[in-house]
C-alpha positions in Angstrom: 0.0 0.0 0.0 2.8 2.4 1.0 5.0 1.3 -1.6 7.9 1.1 1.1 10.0 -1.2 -1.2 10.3 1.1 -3.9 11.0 4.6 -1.9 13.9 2.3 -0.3 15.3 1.3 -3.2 14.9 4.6 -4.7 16.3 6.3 -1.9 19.1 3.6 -1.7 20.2 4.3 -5.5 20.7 7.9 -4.6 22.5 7.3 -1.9 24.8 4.8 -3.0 26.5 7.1 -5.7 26.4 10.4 -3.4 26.8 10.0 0.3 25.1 12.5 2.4 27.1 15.2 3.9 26.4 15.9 7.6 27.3 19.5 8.0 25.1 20.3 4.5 21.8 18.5 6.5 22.8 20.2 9.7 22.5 23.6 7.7 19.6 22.2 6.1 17.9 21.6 9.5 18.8 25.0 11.0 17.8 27.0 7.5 14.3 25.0 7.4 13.9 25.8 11.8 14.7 29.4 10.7 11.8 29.6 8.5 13.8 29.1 5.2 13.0 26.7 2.2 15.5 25.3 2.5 14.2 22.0 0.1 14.5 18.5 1.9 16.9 17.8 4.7 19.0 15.3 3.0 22.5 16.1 3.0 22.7 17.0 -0.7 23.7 20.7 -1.4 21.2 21.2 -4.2 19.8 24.4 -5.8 17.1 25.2 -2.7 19.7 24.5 0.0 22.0 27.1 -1.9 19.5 30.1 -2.5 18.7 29.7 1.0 22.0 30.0 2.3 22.9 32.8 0.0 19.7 34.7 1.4 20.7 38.1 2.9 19.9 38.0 7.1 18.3 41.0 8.5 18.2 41.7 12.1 15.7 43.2 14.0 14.6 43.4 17.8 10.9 44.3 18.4 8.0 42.1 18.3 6.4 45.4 16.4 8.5 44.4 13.3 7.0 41.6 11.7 9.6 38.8 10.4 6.5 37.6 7.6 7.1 40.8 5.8 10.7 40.8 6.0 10.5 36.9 4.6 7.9 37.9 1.8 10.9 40.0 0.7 13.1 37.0 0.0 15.3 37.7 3.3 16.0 35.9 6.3 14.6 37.5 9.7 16.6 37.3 12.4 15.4 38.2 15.7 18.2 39.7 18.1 17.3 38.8 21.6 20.4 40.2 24.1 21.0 37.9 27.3 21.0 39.3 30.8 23.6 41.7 31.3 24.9 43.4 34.6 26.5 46.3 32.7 25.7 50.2 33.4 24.5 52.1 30.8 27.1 53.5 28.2 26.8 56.3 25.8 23.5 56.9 26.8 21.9 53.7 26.4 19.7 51.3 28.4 21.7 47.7 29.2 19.0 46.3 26.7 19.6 48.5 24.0 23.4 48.6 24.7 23.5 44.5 24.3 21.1 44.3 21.0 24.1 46.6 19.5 26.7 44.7 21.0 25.4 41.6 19.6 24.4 43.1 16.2 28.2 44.4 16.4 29.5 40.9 17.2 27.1 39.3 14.2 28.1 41.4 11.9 29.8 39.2 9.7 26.2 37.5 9.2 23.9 40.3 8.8 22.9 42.5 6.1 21.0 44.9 7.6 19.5 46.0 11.3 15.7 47.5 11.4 15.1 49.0 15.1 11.9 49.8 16.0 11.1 53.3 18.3 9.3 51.5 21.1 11.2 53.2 23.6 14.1 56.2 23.4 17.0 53.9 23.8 16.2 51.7 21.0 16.2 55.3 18.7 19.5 56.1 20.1 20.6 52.8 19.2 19.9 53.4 16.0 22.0 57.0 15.9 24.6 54.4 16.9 24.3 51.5 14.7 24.6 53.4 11.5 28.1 54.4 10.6 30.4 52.6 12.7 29.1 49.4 11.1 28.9 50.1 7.1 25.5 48.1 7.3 22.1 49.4 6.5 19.8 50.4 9.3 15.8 51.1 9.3 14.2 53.1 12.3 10.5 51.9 12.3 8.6 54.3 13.7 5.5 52.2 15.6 2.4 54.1 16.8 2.4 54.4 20.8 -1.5 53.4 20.6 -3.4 51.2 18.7 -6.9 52.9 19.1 -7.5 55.1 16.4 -7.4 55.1 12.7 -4.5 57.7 11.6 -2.2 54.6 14.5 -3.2 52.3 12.3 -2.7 54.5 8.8 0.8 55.1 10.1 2.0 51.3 10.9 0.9 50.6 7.0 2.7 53.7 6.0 5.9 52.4 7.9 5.6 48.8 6.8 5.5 50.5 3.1 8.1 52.2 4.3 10.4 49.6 5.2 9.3 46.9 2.4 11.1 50.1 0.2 14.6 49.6 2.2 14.0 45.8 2.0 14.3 46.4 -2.0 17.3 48.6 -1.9 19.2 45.8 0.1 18.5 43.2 -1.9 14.8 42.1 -1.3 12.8 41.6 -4.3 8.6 43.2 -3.7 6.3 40.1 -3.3 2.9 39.7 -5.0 -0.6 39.8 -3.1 -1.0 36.3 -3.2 2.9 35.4 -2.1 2.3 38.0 1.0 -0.4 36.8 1.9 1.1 33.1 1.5 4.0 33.9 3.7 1.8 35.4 6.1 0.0 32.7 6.7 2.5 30.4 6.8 4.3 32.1 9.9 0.7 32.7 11.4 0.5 28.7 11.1 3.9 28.4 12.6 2.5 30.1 15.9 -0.3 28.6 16.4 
């Protein structure tokens, strides 16, 4: 009924000329947990597994900035989420705020870009931080302090238009209706 026979020989003629390489399925595993499509987890560094490593990584913070939209773009969201530090505040800047740029300093090698959200005034001044010391693109989104009116909600969508127009000047390519939606439902999905 399953057919079992045939999948195992199938599965053992591919494998018998090409063995599997461990580090490629780890990656493959870590890519697909990330979110990414990353094809099947089977060792073999094929065409999905490549575009998926090759994806450009964008860090960001705040629950305010939604990682569907940043994925719809073709990137890879990466949510920076500082440990507990005992260090005073330097330059200005909360503990919190002064580890999300320490760690966004220390990952630097593996992001493309930082978007910061102004949900408090340390996170802003972050931001007047990040920017030049790090030659990497940084987005302040500006998020409404309330929710409750109209013109809150008019300006979230004229941010999120705003920042899907710096996801297309580093490197993210505008998504259709249909593939937003897709991708938005896919990570709604993934929470439930």
């Amino acid at each position: 009924i399953n057919r079992y026979d045939v999948r195992l020989a199938g599965a053992f003629q591919q494998f018998s000329q090409v063995i599997p390489d461990l580090s490629v399925r780890t990656a493959q595993m870590l890519m697909t947990y990330a979110g990414l499509k990353a094809g099947p987890i089977d060792g073999m560094n094929g065409r999905m597994t490549q575009t998926a490593a090759q994806m450009k990584t964008v860090a960001y913070s705040s629950p305010m900035v939604p990682p569907e939209w940043i994925a719809a773009y073709g990137l890879r969201p990466w949510r920076v989420l500082p440990g507990q530090r005992a260090s005073a505040a330097s330059q200005g800047v909360c503990p919190f705020s002064q580890a999300f740029m320490d760690d966004v300093s220390a990952g630097s090698n593996h992001f493309d870009a930082v978007i910061l959200a102004t949900t408090c005034d340390q996170m802003r001044r972050a931001g007047e931080m990040l920017s030049p010391p790090l030659a990497m693109p940084a987005f302040l989104m500006t998020v409404p302090v309330t929710w409750q009116s109209p013109a809150a909600a008019q300006m979230y969508q004229d941010e999120l238009r705003r920042l899907g127009r710096f996801l297309v000047r580093i490197g993210g390519q505008a998504p259709s209706d249909p593939a937003l939606v897709e991708t938005m439902q896919a990570y709604q999905n993934a929470r439930q």
